[in-house]
Steps between C-alpha positions, in 0.01 A plus 500: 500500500677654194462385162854457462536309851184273377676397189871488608382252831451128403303425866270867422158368440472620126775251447366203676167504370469213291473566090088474483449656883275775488703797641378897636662752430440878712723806355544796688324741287215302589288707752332156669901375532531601902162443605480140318886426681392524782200342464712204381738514793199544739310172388844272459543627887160398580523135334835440713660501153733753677576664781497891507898534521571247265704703228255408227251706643709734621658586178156472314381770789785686413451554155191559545585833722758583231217522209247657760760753572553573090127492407422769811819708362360535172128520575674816737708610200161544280315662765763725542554606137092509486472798749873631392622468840847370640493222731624583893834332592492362843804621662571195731524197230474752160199319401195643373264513753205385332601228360700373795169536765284323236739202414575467883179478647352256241768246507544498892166369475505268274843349626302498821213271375718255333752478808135384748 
């Protein structure tokens, strides 16, 4: 979720953690952020806390993806300007190829693990 949606939401879970609740806090810089999502979806699935579909965990699942997807793009970005090379478009979604095969395989397994 968004900063902005966290704060501006009086049901988000920032905002009904009670005054002395001890609160986490991931930001998407943070390289652990997808990996430790979907850990966190994974084992609220596994206690029956949730069900896979249930839009908590999709959304969480989501966002995860979304940060996966902009830590591979710049990782790509450096390696790129490292060996001075332009990245290949691929000509059937205009995505860089790299990045796109990477990001894809990794998170159709994961999503897989947590949807068993």
């Amino acid at each position: 979720m968004k900063k902005r949606d966290e704060i501006s939401d009086p049901n988000s879970c920032l905002n009904r953690a009670g005054e002395d609740e001890t609160i986490f806090t991931l930001r998407a810089h943070d390289i652990a952020f997808p990996y430790t999502v979907r850990q966190w979806a994974e084992e609220r699935v596994r206690l029956g806390k949730n069900e896979p579909d249930d839009e908590q965990i999709t959304s969480a699942l989501n966002d995860a993806r979304e940060v996966e997807e902009q830590h591979l793009g710049e990782a790509a970005d450096a390696i790129y300007a490292v060996l001075g090379l332009v990245p290949a478009m691929n000509a059937a979604d205009g995505r860089d190829g790299f990045r796109y095969f990477d990001f894809h395989a990794y998170s159709q397994t994961m999503e897989a693990r947590i949807a068993i």
